[in-house]
Each structure stands twice: as C-alpha cells, then as structure tokens.
N, C-alpha and C positions, 0 to 999 in steps of 0.2 A: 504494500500500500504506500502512495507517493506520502511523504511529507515536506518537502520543498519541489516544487513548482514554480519555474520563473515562467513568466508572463510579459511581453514587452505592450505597454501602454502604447505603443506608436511612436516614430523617429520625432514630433515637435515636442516641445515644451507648451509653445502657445503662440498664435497666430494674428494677429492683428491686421486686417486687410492685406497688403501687400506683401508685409511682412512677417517672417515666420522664427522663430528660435529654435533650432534645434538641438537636442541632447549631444549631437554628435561635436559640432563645436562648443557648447556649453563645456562640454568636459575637456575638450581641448585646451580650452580658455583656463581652466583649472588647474589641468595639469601643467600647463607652462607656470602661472604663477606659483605653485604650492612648488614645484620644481625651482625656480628663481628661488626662493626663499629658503630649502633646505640647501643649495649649491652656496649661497650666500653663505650662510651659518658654515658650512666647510671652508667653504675659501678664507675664513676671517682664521680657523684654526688652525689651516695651514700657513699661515702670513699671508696670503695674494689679497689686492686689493680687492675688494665686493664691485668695485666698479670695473672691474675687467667683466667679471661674471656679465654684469646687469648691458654690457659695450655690447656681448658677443650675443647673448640673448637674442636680439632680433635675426641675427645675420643666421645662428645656429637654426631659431624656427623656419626660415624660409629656406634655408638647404636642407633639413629635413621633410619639411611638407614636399619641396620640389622632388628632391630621391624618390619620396613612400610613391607619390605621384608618376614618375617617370618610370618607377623601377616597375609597377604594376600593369600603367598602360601596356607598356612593352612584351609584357607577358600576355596579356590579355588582349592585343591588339585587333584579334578578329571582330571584340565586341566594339570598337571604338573606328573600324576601317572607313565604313560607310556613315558614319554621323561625328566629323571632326568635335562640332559644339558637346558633346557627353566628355570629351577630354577634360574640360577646364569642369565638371558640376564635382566636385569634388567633395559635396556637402553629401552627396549619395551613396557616399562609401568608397571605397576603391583604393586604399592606398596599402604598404606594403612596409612593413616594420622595417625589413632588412634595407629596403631603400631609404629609408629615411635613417637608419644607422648609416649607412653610406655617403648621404647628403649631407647629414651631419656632421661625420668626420672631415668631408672634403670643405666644408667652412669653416670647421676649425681648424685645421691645417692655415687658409687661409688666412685666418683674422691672426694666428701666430704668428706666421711670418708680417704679418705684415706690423702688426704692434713689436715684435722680435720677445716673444715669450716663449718661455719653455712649455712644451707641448703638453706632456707627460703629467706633471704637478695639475694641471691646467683638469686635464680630463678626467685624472684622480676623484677629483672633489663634483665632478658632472655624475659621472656614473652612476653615482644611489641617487641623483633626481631624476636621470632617463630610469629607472629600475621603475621609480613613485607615479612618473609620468605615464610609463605602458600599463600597470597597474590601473589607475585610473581611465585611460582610453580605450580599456577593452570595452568597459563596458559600453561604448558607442555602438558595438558589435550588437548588445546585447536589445538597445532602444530601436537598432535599426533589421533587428531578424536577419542577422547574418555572420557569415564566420561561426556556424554551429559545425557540430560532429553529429557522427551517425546513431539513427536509430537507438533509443534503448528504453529499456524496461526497468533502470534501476531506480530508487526511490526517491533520487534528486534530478531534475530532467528539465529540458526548457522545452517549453511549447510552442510552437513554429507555425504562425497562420500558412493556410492553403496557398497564399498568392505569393509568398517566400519558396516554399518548396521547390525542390527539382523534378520535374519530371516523375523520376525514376523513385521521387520518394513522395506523391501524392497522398498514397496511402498510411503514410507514417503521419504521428501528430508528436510526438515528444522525440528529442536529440539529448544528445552528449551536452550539456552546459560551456563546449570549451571555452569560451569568454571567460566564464569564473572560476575554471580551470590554469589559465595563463592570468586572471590578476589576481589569483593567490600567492600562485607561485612569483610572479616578479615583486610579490610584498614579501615574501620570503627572501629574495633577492636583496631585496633594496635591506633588508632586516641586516645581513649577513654582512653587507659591504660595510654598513653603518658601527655593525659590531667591530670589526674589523680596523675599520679607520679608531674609533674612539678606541681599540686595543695599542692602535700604532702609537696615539698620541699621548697615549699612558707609560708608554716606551715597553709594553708586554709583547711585541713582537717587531719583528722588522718587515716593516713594509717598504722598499724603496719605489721611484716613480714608473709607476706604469704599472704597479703589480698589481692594484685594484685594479684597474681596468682590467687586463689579462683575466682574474678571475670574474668578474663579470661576462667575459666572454664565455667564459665555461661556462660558467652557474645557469644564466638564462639561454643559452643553445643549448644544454642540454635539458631544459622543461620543455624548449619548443620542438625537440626530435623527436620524443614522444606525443604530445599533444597535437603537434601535426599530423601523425598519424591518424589520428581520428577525426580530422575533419571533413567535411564530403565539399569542399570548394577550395582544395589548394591551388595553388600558381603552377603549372606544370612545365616540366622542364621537352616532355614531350608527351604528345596527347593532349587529351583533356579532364577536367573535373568529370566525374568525380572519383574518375579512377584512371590515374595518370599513367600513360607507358611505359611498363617494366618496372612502375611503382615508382617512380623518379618522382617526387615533390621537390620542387625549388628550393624552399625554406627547411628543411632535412637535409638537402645536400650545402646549403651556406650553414645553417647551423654545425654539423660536423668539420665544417671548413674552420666558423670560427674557434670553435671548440680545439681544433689542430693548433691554429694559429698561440692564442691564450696559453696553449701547455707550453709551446715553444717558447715565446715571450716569459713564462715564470720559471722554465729551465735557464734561459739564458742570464734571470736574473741573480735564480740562487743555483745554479748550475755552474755556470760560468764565472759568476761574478760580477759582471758589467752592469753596465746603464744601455737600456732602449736608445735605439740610433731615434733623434727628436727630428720627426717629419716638417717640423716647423722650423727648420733652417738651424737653430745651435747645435753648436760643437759638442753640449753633454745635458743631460736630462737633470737640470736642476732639481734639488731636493730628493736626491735621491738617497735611501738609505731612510729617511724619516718614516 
C-alpha cells in the first residue's frame, strides 16, 4: 500500500494575464541565490574575497544555463530540427546537468584568467553550492512531469499525468521518483563536501586545492550512474529514449568519465604529491595543502 505519492500541481506557480511564474525558474532563482550565499560563507573561510564569488556569479549562471542548453539540444536535435523557435523556450524543460557543468567550468576558467586567480581555491569553495543548487532544481523535474524513471509498484512513486507519458508507457500511472532520488543524494553531496571542508579548516585533514572538487566529481557521478539507469528519457549516445542503443546513456558514460577523471586528480594529489596544473593560466594552484 503506497504511503508517499508525489503528485505534480502543474509547471506554474500562478498566472496573471500574460504573465506566468513558473516553478521551474522559481527554483532556479533559489538555487542561484541560496548557492551565492553558502559559496560566500566558504570563500570568506578560505580568505578569497566574497566579491570575486558575487563578480563571477552572473558570468558562471549564463555559461551554465548556455552548456545545460546546448549540450541537450545537441543530443536531442531531431526534436528541435524543424521548429528553430522550441530552441530558445527553455522554460519547458530541456536542459542537461552535465552541460551546464561544462559551461560552467568553461566561464570559470575564463573569468580566472582573466581576473588572474587561482583556479582550484576558487572552485573549492563553488562545489557544495552547485551540490545545494542541483538538489534544489531537481525538483523543477518534478512540477514539470518529467525526468521520471520507470514503472513501479513500490510504496513511494510519482504519478505521471497521461499527457507526460511515452507512448510505450500509457498504461502505467506511477514511476520511479528519480527527481527525489538525485536531490537526496546531491544533499548528501553537498553534506559531505561541507563536512569535509569544515574538517580541513579545523586542520583534521588535509585537503589541498582541487581535492574537493575531484571528490565531488566522484560522489555525484557516481549517484547519477545508477539513477540514470532508471530513467525512461535519457540523452542517448545512440538511438533513442527510452531504450538507448546497446544501452549507451550519455550521462553514465560522462559520469564514469568524471568519476575516472576525480580519482586521477586525488591520486595525483596524494599520490604524487603535486598541485593541479591551474587551467586559469598560474604557475601553481594557490592554497594548496589547506
């Protein structure tokens, strides 16, 4: 017998003639700020000015929105061939985590070099607010009937109107929850990184720069290798949703990527010894060792 049942109210908030609010940016809106705020409170711990934070903020949300954006069309291209204008509604859903991890890296790199800041420190103290932030933006998944998993009978379930469904799954009325699946787990993320940094700065471990990040890469690639699995609308690397060619999902194959990447990067730290080559143009990864 169910005892949790989500239910989505529908993608607005509320509607006033022309104008509409919807959940999906409402939470975005959220998430940038509640993210601003916790990055702030790290940046002050680690010495970096709060005002580098609060610089890059605009520049970081628009190469991340433009990634989640580009990276999804791209994949998705067959739905967007014939009607250019569905590109830019972005308010419908459509965008792609790992693109906007991607965006996002590529503007910070940028806004490094171009302030000449060390990279590594910089992305340190970001990490547990993108962790806070995807947490929160799942559930836009959730207002808007989309980004479920398949079918199931267990006693927590979202229920999926007819006019969401695929085809192939008409007959079904309850899915997988994965939205609150992935924003448990990135609040266990962001839990972990938060412990982690306040261990470092207690001097109870040694973190140097970049190692939060690196494990970040791990921790949330590996929640989304499995919970991609269960969703019936991944990005495919070949085929289509809902059961992609040879099983290739996009987001399982970059998550295992980052996950590779992450171990190398925290061997080379305590491995080797060294500092992270700083993408942002310096010679050495400031703060490192803290």
């Amino acid at each position: 017998m169910p005892f949790l049942v989500f239910t989505s109210p529908g993608p607005l908030v509320f509607q006033l003639g022309p104008f509409a609010l919807r959940w999906y940016g409402l939470l975005i809106a959220l998430a940038v700020l509640l993210g601003l705020g916790l990055a702030t409170r790290l940046a002050k711990a680690r010495g970096i000015d709060p005002a580098v934070v609060a610089d890059l903020l605009p520049v970081l949300v628009l190469g991340a929105v433009l990634g989640a954006r580009i990276y999804y069309v791209a994949l998705e291209w067959r739905q967007y061939a014939g009607n250019w204008a569905d590109v830019f509604a972005i308010w419908r859903g459509g965008i792609a985590i790992h693109g906007a991890l991607i965006g996002g890296l590529i503007a910070t790199v940028l806004y490094c070099r171009w302030r000449r800041l060390a990279f590594w420190p910089l992305v340190d103290v970001l990490v547990p607010a993108v962790a806070l932030g995807q947490a929160i933006g799942r559930w836009g998944n959730f207002f808007n009937s989309e980004a479920f998993g398949l079918p199931t009978d267990l006693p927590w379930k979202l229920r999926i109107p007819a006019e969401s469904r695929p085809p192939e799954f008409l007959g079904e009325l309850y899915f997988h929850p994965t939205f609150l699946y992935e924003s448990l787990w990135n609040l266990s993320v962001c839990a972990l990184l938060l412990w982690l940094f306040r261990a470092a700065s207690r001097n109870r471990i040694q973190l140097p720069a970049g190692a939060l990040s690196c494990i970040y890469l791990m921790a949330y690639s590996s929640g989304r290798v499995w919970i991609e699995g269960l969703r019936i609308d991944p990005l495919c690397l070949f085929g289509s949703a809902p059961f992609c060619t040879g099983g290739l999902r996009m987001a399982q194959l970059v998550s295992l990527l980052l996950i590779a990447l992450g171990g190398i990067g925290l061997w080379w730290l305590y491995g080797k010894h060294r500092n992270l080559p700083d993408p942002g143009g310096l010679n050495r990864a400031a703060g490192a060792g803290r």
